[in-house]
C-alpha positions, 0 to 999 in steps of 0.5 A: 706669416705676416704680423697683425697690426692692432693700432690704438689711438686715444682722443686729445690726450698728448702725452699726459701718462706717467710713461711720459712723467706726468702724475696720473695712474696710467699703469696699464700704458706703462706696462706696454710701454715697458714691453716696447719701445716708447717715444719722447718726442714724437709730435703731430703736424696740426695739433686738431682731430682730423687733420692730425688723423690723416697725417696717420693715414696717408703719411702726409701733411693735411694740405698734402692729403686735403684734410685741411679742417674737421671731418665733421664740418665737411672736410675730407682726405683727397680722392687718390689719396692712398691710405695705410689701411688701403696699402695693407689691404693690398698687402693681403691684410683684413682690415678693420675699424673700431670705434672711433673715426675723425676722417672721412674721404672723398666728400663721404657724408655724415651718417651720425656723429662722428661716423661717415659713409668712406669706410671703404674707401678709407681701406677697410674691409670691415667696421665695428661700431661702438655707439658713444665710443667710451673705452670700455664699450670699444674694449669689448669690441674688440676683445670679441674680435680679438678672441673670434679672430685668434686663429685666422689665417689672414693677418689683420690691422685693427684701428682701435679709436677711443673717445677718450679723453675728448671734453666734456669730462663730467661723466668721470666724476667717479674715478678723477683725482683729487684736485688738492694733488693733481699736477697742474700743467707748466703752461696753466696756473695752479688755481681750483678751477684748473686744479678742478679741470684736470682731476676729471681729465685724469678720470677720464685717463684712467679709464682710456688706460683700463681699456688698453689693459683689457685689449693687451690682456686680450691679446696675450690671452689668445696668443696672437701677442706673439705675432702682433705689432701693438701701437699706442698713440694719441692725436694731438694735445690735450683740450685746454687752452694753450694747447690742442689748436696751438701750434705749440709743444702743448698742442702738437706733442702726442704719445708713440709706443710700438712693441714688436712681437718675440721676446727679443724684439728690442724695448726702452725709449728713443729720443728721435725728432719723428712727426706722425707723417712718419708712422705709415712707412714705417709699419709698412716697412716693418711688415715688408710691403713696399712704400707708396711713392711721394709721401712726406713721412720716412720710415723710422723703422731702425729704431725699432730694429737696432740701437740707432736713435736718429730721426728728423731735423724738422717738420712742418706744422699747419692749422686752416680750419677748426671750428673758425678759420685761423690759417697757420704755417710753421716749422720746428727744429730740436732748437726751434720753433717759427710759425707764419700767422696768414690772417689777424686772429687772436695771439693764441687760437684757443679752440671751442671746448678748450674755451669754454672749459673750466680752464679755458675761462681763466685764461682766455682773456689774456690770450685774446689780443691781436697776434703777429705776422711771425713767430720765433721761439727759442725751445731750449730757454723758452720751453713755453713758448712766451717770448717772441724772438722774431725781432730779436737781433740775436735771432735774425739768422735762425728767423731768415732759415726758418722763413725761408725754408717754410715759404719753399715748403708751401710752393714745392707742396702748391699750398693752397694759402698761396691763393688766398684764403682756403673756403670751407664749411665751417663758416655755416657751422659757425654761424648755426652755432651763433644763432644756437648760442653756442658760439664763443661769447669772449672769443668772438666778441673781441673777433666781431670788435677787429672786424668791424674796426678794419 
């Protein structure tokens, strides 16, 4: 019998869990990462909610699927674009959706937040809302699902979609840390108002990992760990600046456990170069249905299977659209990092709840001064990204390869920033959010004042 596939993924949470180094009580994540295999350098190609989401779907890049900005503001994967719950339907999979969704198909409409009408067309044959999405509420969900589903013939894949740890984090005032010992984050400064910011982050951490507990409680429970693929992941990076919206370390690092079934399926960790492009062919590959032809993700399911530890040389990186257009290209190496801005912005885009955030306040000055064309940074001396070696004589072969190798990227894939600026509905959204009064009074103040100078 084929394994089910139970498929958690949390929300702007990167890889902040003590199975990763960072200081927070995430015990219940250590534990599956313990009991499977977990991976430290697994990254997302856009470092935003849908488009990183589709690349999971449809192991493709954003501008490869068409999911080039939010869900939300109108954004969509491309009709024919084929998804990995749609191949596993057509491999004899029950498929189901819980909770949480950031991806929508085919110009499907909102239906209310954050929920669109392409359930079926994304490739599922059923979906369980959860209103609100909060982990524990979806933790009962699919413990219900779990327990209804335990002896079913059909295997099943259940996406499992957590709210947390989404802004705002008040509501985790309860179970945050104390600020006076919480780890401050290398790319923020250590001062209340952050300290503050990331106590109730780590609230909201712990109950994301309380309901992974349940869910993994859950499947031993009914007996259908011993035939149940588990996968933990995250999207992109956490929602303080310098992070989530960055084509930064910050911003495109995400969390990746897999545990096979049986007790000698294979645990420990991997330090294989992966992109989130390459999930998809890979637990298709590990459940034996054939690969869909053309995708930009590999499979990596070896390193599940034996001790090679071998993945990638590079992967592309993009952002279009978030809440503002800000059109970005770039690729990373284990060494690596270059990034071609294709329009004036800020040197550092910082999206909207990043910049209203405790956090975000601090520093969002300093980081709104007019960017570059190019980018180059040096990952090994430079882990932080600060230092822009674009114009360093030293670096003139790595900037030349690097370049290169993105521009054959954009023309093989037709990019569409080749044409021009790409259109999208966020400019409305944008504008109602003005009017509403919740737009960004720094960012876009310094934005209106470069507008009007040119």
């Amino acid at each position: 019998m084929k394994p089910n596939i139970v498929m958690m993924i949390s929300h702007d949470s990167g890889r902040k869990f003590e199975n990763y180094g960072y200081r927070v009580a995430t015990p219940n994540i250590t534990a599956l990462a313990n009991a499977g295999v977990q991976f430290d350098n697994y990254y997302c190609p856009a470092p935003q909610c849908s488009p990183s989401r589709s690349s999971i779907l449809t192991g493709l890049y954003p501008h490869n699927n068409g999911m080039m900005g939010l869900a939300h503001l109108g954004f969509c994967i491309s009709p024919g674009i084929t998804t990995l719950p749609d191949e596993l339907r057509k491999n004899g999979y029950y498929t189901v959706l819980a909770g949480l969704s950031h991806e929508t198909i085919n110009t499907a409409p909102l239906v209310a937040d954050r929920v669109f009408s392409s359930t079926t067309a994304l490739g599922y044959d059923d979906y369980i809302p959860v209103p609100g999405e909060r982990a524990p509420e979806v933790a009962d969900r699919v413990v219900e699902f779990l327990t209804a589903h335990r002896h079913d013939a059909r295997p099943f894949y259940l996406n499992v979609g957590f709210f947390e740890t989404h802004r705002d984090f008040d509501e985790y005032q309860s179970v945050a840390d104390d600020p006076q010992v919480v780890e401050v984050f290398d790319f923020l400064p250590d001062i209340s108002a952050v300290c503050e910011d990331i106590a109730l982050f780590n609230g909201s951490l712990k109950v994301l990992d309380y309901a992974v507990g349940r869910i993994c409680a859950a499947l031993d429970n009914t007996g259908l760990r011993d035939n149940t693929i588990v996968v933990f992941t995250t999207d992109h990076g956490v929602a303080f600046p310098l992070a989530k919206g960055a084509l930064k370390t910050a911003g495109l690092e995400t969390a990746l456990i897999i545990a096979l079934p049986g007790k000698s399926a294979l645990t420990g960790r991997r330090q294989a170069l992966l992109c989130n492009i390459d999930l998809m062919p890979t637990l298709l590959e590990l459940v034996g249905a054939s690969c869909p032809p053309q995708l930009d993700g590999k499979s990596f399911a070896a390193l599940l299977q034996t001790s090679c530890d071998e993945g990638r040389d590079a992967f592309f990186t993009e952002l279009t659209w978030h809440d503002r257009y800000h059109p970005m290209r770039g690729v990373r190496t284990r060494d690596y990092s270059y990034v071609k801005n294709f329009a004036d912005g800020p040197q550092v885009y910082v999206t909207v709840d990043a910049h209203l955030s405790p956090s975000g306040q601090t520093v969002r000055d300093r980081l709104y001064v007019p960017n570059v064309a190019e980018e180059l940074y040096d990952l090994a001396r430079d882990p932080l990204e600060t230092h822009n070696l674009i114009e360093h004589p030293d670096y003139q072969a790595v900037a030349t390869a690097l370049r290169e190798k993105v521009a054959a990227w954009m023309h093989e894939t037709n990019d569409p920033l080749l044409n021009g600026p790409v259109p999208g509905t966020g400019s409305t959204r944008w504008a109602q959010e003005i009017a509403a009064g919740r737009a960004y009074p720094g960012r876009d103040a310094w934005i209106r004042k470069q507008e009007n100078a040119s």
